[in-house]
N, C-alpha and C positions, 0 to 999 in steps of 0.2 A: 805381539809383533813377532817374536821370536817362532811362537809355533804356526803364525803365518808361511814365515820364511822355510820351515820344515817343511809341510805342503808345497809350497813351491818347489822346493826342488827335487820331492818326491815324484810331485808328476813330470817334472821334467828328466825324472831317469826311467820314472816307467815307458813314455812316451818314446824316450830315445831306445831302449831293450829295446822296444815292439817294434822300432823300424829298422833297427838293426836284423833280426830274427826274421822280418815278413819276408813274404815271398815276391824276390823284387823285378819278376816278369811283369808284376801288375801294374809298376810303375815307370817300364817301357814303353816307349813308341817307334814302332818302324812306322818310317816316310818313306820305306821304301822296301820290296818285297825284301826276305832275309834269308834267300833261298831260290834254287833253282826250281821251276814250276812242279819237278815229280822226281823222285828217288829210281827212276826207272828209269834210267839213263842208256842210249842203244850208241851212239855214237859222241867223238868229238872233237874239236879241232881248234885251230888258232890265228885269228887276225892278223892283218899287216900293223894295228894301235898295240898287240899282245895280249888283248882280250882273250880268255878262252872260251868258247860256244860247245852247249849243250847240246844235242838231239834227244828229245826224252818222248815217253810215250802223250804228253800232256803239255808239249810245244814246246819252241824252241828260246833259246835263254843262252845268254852271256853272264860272265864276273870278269871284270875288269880291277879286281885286286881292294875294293873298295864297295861296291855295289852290284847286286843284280839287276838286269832286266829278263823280261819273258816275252815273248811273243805266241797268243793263244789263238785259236779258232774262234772268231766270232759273228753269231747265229746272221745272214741275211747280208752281211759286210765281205764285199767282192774285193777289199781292200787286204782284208787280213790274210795266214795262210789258210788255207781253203780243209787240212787236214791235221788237228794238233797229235796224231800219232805218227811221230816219225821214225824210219827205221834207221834210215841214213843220211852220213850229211858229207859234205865233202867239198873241200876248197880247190874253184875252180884255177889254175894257173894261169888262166887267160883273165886279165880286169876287164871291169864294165866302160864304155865309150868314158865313163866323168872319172875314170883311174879307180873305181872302186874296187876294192874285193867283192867278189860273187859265192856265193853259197850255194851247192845245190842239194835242196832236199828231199829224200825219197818217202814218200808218205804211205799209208794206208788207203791213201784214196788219189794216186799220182806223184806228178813233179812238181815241186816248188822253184824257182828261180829267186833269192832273195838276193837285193843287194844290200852292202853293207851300208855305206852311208848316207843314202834316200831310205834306209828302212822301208824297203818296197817291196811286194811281194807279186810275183808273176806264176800263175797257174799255168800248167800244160797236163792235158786229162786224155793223154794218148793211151793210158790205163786206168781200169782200173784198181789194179792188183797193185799188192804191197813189191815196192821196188827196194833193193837190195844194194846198188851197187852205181859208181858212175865211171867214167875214165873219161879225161881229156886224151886223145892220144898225141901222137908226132905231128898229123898229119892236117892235126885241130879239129876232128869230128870228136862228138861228144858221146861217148855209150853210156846207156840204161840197161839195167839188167833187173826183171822183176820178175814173177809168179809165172807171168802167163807169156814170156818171150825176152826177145834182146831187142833195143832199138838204137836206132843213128838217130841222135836228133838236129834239127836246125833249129835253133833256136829264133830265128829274123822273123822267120814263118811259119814258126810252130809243126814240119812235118814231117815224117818221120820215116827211116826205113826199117821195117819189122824184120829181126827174123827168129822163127818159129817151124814146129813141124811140122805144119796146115798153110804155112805163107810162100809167096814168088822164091823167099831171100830162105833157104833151109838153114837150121840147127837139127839135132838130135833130141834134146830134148829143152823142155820148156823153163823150166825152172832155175833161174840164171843165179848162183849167189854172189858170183865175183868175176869183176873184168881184170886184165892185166897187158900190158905191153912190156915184152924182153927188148933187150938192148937193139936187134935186129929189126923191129920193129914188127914184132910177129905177134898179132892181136891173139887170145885164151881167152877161153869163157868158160867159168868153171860153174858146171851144172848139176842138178841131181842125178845127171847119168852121164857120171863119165866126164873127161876134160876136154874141148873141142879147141882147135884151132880156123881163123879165118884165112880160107884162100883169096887174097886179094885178087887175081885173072877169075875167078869165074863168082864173084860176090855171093862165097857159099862156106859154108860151114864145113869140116870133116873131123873126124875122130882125131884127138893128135896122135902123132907122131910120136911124141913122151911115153904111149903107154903100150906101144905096138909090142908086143912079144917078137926076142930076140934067140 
């Protein structure tokens, strides 16, 4: 009996070592992703709940302090975003008609329009080129600024006014990185050539003013 009782609690200290010691990834379970969808993070921003939102090359993603969510490209689904490489993201100041926060994202392949709490996604494929950049401004027009031009968008109806240095609406050059409005309310668009100001009287682009030699 006695060296029964030895075996017993021989295995019961081996057994306990060995789980003490294992490697205890193995006896893990996420219910729920444990991570943002990619390390490759281009932009990000923060909810009216204080969630903070990802834009990463591999879709867009929240941590609300507790949990991730992802939101990814899926194949044939007009439902999802339509582009999981985003380069921008940006909270619009204007809410959606049901009080939402609105998202908008600049992809590799267009505009995403997401809202926040229908988790809905609205394409607009005014480009194809990697966008850059958005601005609400004073006046409540919405700019894009991507690869191949700058645009006004409307969003009710999807359409758009371009300007470019082939289009009605002149820029200098095409390659928009970043929109801005000064206190004045004097639109910039800073480009791969140069920083441009908008003339509101004649709805056209010129060289700013900032760089004029003095």
């Amino acid at each position: 009996m006695y060296n029964a009782h030895k075996k017993v609690i021989l295995f019961l200290l081996v057994f306990f070592t060995f789980n003490l010691f294992a490697d205890e990834d193995v006896f893990v379970f996420y219910s729920q992703p444990s991570s943002i969808a990619s390390k490759f993070v281009t932009s990000i921003s923060q909810d009216s709940y204080g969630r903070i939102w990802f834009g990463t090359k591999e879709g867009l993603g929240y941590y609300d302090g507790i949990k991730y969510k992802n939101y990814e490209y899926i194949p044939f689904s007009k439902d999802s975003i339509q582009s999981s490489q985003i380069q921008s993201l940006y909270k619009d100041p204007i809410k959606a008609k049901n009080g939402s926060d609105v998202f908008w994202l600049g992809t590799f392949d267009g505009v995403e329009m997401f809202n926040v709490d229908t988790e809905t996604f609205t394409h607009f494929d005014m480009t194809n080129s990697i966008v850059f950049g958005f601005l609400r401004d004073s006046r409540g027009r919405l700019w894009i600024g991507s690869l191949d031009g700058l645009y006004i968008l409307n969003e009710e109806d999807g359409s758009v006014v371009e300007f470019s240095q082939t289009s009605e609406f002149y820029i200098g050059n095409n390659g928009i990185a970043n929109i801005y409005e000064d206190s004045n309310g004097q639109i910039f668009a800073c480009t791969h050539g140069g920083l441009w100001e908008y003339d509101e009287s004649n709805k056209r682009f010129k060289p700013s003013r900032l760089f004029w030699k003095r």
